[in-house]
VOPAGU-2260 file (C-alpha; in pm, 1 decimal, decimal comma):
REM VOPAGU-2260
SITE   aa  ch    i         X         Y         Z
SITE  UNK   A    0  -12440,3  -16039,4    7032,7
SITE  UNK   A    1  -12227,6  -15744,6    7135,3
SITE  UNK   A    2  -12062,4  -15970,8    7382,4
SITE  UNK   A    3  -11895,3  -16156,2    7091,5
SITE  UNK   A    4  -11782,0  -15922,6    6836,4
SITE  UNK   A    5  -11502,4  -15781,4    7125,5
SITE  UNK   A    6  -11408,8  -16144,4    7175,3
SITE  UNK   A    7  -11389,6  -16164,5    6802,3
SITE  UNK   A    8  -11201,2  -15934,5    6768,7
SITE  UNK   A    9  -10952,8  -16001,8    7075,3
SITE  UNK   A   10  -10904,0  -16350,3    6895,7
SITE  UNK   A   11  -10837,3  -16235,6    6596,6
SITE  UNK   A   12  -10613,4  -15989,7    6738,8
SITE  UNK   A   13  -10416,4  -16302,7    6874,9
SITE  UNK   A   14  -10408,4  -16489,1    6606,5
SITE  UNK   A   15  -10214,2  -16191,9    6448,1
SITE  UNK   A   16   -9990,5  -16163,6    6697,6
SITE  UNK   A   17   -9898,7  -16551,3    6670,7
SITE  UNK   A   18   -9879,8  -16577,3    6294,3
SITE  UNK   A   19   -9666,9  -16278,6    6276,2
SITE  UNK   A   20   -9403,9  -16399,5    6493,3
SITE  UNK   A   21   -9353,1  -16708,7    6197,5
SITE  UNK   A   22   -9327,4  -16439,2    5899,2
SITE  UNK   A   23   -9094,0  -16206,7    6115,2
SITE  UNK   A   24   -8766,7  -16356,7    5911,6
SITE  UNK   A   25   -8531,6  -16566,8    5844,0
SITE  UNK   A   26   -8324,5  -16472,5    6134,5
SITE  UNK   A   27   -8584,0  -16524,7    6397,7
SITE  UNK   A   28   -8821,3  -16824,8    6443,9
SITE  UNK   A   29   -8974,9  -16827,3    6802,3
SITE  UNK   A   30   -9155,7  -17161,2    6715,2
SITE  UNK   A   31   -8844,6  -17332,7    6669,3
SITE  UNK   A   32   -8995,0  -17427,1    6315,4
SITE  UNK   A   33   -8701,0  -17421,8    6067,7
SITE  UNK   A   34   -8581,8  -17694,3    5910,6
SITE  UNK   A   35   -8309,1  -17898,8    6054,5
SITE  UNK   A   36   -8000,2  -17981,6    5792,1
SITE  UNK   A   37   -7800,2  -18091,0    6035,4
SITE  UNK   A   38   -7757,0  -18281,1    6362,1
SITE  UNK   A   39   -7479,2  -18310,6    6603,6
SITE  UNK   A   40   -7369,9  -18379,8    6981,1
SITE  UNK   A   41   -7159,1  -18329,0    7230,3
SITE  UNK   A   42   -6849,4  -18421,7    7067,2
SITE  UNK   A   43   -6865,5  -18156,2    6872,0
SITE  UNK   A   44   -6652,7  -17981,4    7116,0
SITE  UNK   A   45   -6326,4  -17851,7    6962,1
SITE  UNK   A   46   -6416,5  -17921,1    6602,3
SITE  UNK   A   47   -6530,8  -17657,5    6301,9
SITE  UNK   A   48   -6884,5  -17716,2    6146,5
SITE  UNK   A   49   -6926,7  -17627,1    5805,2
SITE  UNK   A   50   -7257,8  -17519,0    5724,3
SITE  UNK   A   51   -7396,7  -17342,4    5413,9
SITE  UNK   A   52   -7618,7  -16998,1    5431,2
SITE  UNK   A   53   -7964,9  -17094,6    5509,1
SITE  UNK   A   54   -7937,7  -17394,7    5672,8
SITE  UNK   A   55   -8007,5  -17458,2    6005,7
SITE  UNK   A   56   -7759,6  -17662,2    6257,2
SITE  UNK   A   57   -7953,8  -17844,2    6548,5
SITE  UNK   A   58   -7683,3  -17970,3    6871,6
SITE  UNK   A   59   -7806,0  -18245,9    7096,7
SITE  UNK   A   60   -7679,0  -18237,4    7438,3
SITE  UNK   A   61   -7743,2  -18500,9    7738,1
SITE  UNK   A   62   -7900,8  -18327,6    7999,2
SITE  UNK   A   63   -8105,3  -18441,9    8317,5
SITE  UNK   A   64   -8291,7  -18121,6    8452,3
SITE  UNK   A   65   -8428,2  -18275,5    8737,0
SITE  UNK   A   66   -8053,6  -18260,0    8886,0
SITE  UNK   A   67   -8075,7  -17840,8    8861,9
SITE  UNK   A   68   -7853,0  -17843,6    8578,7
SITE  UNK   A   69   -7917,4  -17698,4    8241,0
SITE  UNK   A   70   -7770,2  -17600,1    7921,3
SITE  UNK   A   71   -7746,4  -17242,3    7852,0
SITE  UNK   A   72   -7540,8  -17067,7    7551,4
SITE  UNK   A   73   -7269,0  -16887,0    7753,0
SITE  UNK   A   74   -7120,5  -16699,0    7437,8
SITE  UNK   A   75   -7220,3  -16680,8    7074,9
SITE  UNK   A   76   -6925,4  -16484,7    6883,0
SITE  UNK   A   77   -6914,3  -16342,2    6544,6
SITE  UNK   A   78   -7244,6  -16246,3    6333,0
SITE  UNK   A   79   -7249,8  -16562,5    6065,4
SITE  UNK   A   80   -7508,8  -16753,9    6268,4
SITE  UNK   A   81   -7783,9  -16660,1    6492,6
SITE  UNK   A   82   -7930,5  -16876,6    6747,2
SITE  UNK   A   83   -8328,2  -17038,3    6625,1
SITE  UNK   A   84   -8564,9  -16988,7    6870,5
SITE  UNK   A   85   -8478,7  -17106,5    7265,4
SITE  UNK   A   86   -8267,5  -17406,1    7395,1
SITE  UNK   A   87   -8545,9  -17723,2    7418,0
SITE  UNK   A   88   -8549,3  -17982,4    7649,4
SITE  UNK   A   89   -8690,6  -18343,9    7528,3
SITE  UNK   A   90   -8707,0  -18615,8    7857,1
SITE  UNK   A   91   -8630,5  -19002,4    7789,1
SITE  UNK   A   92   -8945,3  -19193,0    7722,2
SITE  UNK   A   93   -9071,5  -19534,9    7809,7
SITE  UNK   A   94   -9376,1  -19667,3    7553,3
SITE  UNK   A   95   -9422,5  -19291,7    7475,9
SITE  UNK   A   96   -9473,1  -19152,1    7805,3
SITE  UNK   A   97   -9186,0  -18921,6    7963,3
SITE  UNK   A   98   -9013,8  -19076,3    8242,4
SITE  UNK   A   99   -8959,8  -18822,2    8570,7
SITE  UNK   A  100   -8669,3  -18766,8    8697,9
SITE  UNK   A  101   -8506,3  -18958,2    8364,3
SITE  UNK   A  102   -8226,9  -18795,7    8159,2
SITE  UNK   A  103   -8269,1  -18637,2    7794,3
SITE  UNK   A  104   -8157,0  -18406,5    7564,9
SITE  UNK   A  105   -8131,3  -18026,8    7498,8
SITE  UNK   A  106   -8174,4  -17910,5    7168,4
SITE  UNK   A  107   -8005,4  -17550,3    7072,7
SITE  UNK   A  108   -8065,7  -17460,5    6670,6
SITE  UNK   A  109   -7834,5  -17180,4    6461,7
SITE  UNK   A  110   -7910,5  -17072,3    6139,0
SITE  UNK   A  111   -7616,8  -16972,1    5952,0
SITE  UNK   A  112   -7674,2  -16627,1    5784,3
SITE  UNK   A  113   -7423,6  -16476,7    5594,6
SITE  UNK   A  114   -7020,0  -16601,5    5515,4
SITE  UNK   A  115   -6804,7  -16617,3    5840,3
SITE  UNK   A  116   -6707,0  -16773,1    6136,8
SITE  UNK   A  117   -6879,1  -16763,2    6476,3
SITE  UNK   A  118   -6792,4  -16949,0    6812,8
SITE  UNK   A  119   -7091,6  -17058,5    7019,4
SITE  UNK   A  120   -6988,9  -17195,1    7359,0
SITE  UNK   A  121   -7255,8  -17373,7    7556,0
SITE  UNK   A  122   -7239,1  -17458,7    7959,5
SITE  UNK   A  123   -7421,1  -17691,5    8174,8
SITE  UNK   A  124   -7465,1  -17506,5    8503,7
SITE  UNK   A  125   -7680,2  -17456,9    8800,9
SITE  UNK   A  126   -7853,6  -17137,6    8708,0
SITE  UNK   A  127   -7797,2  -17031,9    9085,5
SITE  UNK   A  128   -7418,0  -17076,0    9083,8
SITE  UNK   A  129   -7315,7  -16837,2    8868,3
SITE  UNK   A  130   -6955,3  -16780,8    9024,0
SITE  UNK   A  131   -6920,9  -17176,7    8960,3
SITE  UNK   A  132   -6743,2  -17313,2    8649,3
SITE  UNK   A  133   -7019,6  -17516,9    8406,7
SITE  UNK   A  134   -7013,2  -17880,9    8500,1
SITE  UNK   A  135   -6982,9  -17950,0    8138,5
SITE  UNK   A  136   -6880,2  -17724,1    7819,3
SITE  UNK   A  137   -6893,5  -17778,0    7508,1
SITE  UNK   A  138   -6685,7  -17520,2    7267,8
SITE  UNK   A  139   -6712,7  -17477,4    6845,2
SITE  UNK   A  140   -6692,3  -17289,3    6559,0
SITE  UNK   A  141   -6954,8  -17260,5    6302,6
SITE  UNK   A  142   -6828,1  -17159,9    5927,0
SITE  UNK   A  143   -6986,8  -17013,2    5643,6
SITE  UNK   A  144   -6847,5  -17010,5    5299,8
């Protein structure tokens, strides 16, 4: 019996921990749980995205990790958005299963906070070559009226 109330309580402590990091607001959302409004790709590069307060902005990129490439936000400018949780990487299936080795998608999320403008810039690099231009970049602006 005294052997379970610490574990008890270590659990519960845990549980805490976890549930606090979904109620820790708007701006943060480690779970990647927000609601998508909108989805977009790759050719979103050059263009301006107009998204209202509150809504979250999900951009799909083509990757293949396997290769030792991967997307990383390179610059996020301006205060209007904020990035949702971390970049996400979803492999090509076959019947369900993941395939190794076989390309998929990244997933980066911004929720747009207050009126503005912000440029995100993402780059698909080798995180080891960092003297290296990206392979791939994608550049945009995110408004908010």
């Amino acid at each position: 019996m005294t052997v379970a109330r610490p574990l008890q309580l270590a659990l519960a402590v845990a549980c805490a921990g976890v549930l606090s990091g979904c109620a820790s607001g708007p701006d943060l959302d480690r779970f990647n749980r927000a609601p998508i409004v909108r989805n977009i790709d790759g050719s979103v590069d050059g263009h301006v995205e107009v998204v209202k307060r509150g809504d979250t902005l999900a951009v799909h990129l083509e990757s293949n990790p396997s290769t030792g490439y991967r997307w990383e936000l390179a610059r996020l400018a301006g205060d209007s958005i904020v990035p949702v949780g971390g970049a996400d990487y979803q492999p090509e299936t076959a019947a369900g299963v993941p395939r190794v080795g076989a390309p998929g998608h990244t997933t980066f999320r911004f929720r747009a906070l207050k009126p503005g403008v912000s440029v995100v810039e993402l780059g698909y690099r080798r995180a080891w070559e960092k003297s290296v231009a990206p392979a791939k970049a994608v550049r945009f602006e995110i408004s908010v009226p």
